[in-house]
N, C-alpha and C positions, 0 to 999 in steps of 0.2 A: 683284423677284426677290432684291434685296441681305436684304431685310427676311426674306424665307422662310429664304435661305442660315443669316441671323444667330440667328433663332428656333431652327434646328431642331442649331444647333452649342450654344446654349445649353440644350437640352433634352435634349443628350445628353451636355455636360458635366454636367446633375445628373445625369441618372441613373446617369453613371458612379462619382461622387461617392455618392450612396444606396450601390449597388456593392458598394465599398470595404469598408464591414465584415464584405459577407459574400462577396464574392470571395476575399477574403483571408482569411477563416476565422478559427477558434481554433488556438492554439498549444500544446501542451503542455511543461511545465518536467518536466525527469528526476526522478521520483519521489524525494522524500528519507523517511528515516527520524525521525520527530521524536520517539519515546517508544522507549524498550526497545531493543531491538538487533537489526540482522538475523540471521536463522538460518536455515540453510540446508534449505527444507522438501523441497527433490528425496530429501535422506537420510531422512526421518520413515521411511518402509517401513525400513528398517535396523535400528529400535528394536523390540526381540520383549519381548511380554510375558512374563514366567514364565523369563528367557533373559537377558537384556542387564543388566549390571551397571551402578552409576552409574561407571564408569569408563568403561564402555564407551560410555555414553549422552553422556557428557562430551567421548570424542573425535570423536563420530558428529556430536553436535549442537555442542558447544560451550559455553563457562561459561553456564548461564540467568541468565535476568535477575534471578529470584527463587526465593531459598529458604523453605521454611518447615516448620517442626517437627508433627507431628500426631501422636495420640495413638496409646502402641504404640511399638512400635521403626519406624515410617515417617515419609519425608519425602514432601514435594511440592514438586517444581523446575517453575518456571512460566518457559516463552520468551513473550516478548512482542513485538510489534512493530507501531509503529504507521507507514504510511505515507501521504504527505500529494505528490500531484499536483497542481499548481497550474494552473488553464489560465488567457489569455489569448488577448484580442482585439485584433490590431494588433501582437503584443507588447509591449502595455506595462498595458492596460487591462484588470484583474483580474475572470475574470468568474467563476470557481467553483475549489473545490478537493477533488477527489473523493480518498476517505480509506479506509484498507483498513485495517484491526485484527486482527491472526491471534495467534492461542493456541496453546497448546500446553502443559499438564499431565501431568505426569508423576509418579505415587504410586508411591514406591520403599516395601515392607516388608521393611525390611533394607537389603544391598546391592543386590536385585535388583527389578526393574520388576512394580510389580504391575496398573499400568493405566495407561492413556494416552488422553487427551480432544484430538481437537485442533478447533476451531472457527474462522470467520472470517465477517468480513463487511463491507463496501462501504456508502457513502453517501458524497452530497456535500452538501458547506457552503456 
C-alpha cells in the first residue's frame, strides 16, 4: 500500500511538472515601437482629400516620419510604425514576437492632400 501511495504521489508530481509550461501559459510584453513613430490612426478619418492642408494634416497626425519631394509642385509625407509584441513562456523563456507595420502616405499637390494610401500588416518572428 506504502509502494501504491508513493508511485501514484510521483506520477502526479510529473504530470504536474509536464503542466507547468502549459498551465501557466504565454505571456505577453506591452507592445513597443521599434522603427518610425507612433501616430495616431483613430484621427486618419480627419484627413479629407481635396480639403486638408499640410498644416492641418500635421496637427491631426503629427510630424511624419518621412518626407520626400516628387515631381510637380507635390510632396509625399509617409507615417510609419513598426511594432514589436514579444511573448514568453514562464516569463522568461522567449517564444515569438508578433509584429505590426502600418503606413500611411500622404501626396500633398501643393499645400493641399491630394491622396492618401493607408496599409498594414501582421506577422510573427
Amino acid at each position: 500500500m506504502k509502494r501504491a501511495s508513493l508511485l501514484v504521489l510521483a506520477v502526479s508530481f510529473l504530470a504536474a511538472l509536464c503542466a507547468v509550461p502549459f498551465g501557466a501559459g504565454c505571456f505577453e510584453a506591452e507592445p513597443q515601437v521599434t522603427l518610425g513613430r507612433e501616430f495616431p490612426l483613430q484621427r486618419v478619418p480627419a484627413v479629407k482629400r481635396h480639403a486638408s492642408t499640410k498644416k492641418d494634416v500635421e496637427d491631426i497626425m503629427g510630424p511624419p516620419h518621412r518626407k520626400e519631394t516628387l515631381p510637380g509642385n507635390r510632396t509625399k509625407w509617409r507615417y510609419y510604425m513598426r511594432k514589436e509584441q514579444a511573448t514568453y513562456i514562464l516569463l522568461f523563456i522567449p517564444s515569438s514576437t508578433h509584429v505590426t507595420e502600418t503606413r500611411m502616405d500622404i501626396v500633398f499637390d501643393g499645400p493641399v492632400v491630394e491622396s492618401l494610401e493607408k496599409s498594414s500588416r501582421s506577422f510573427s518572428e
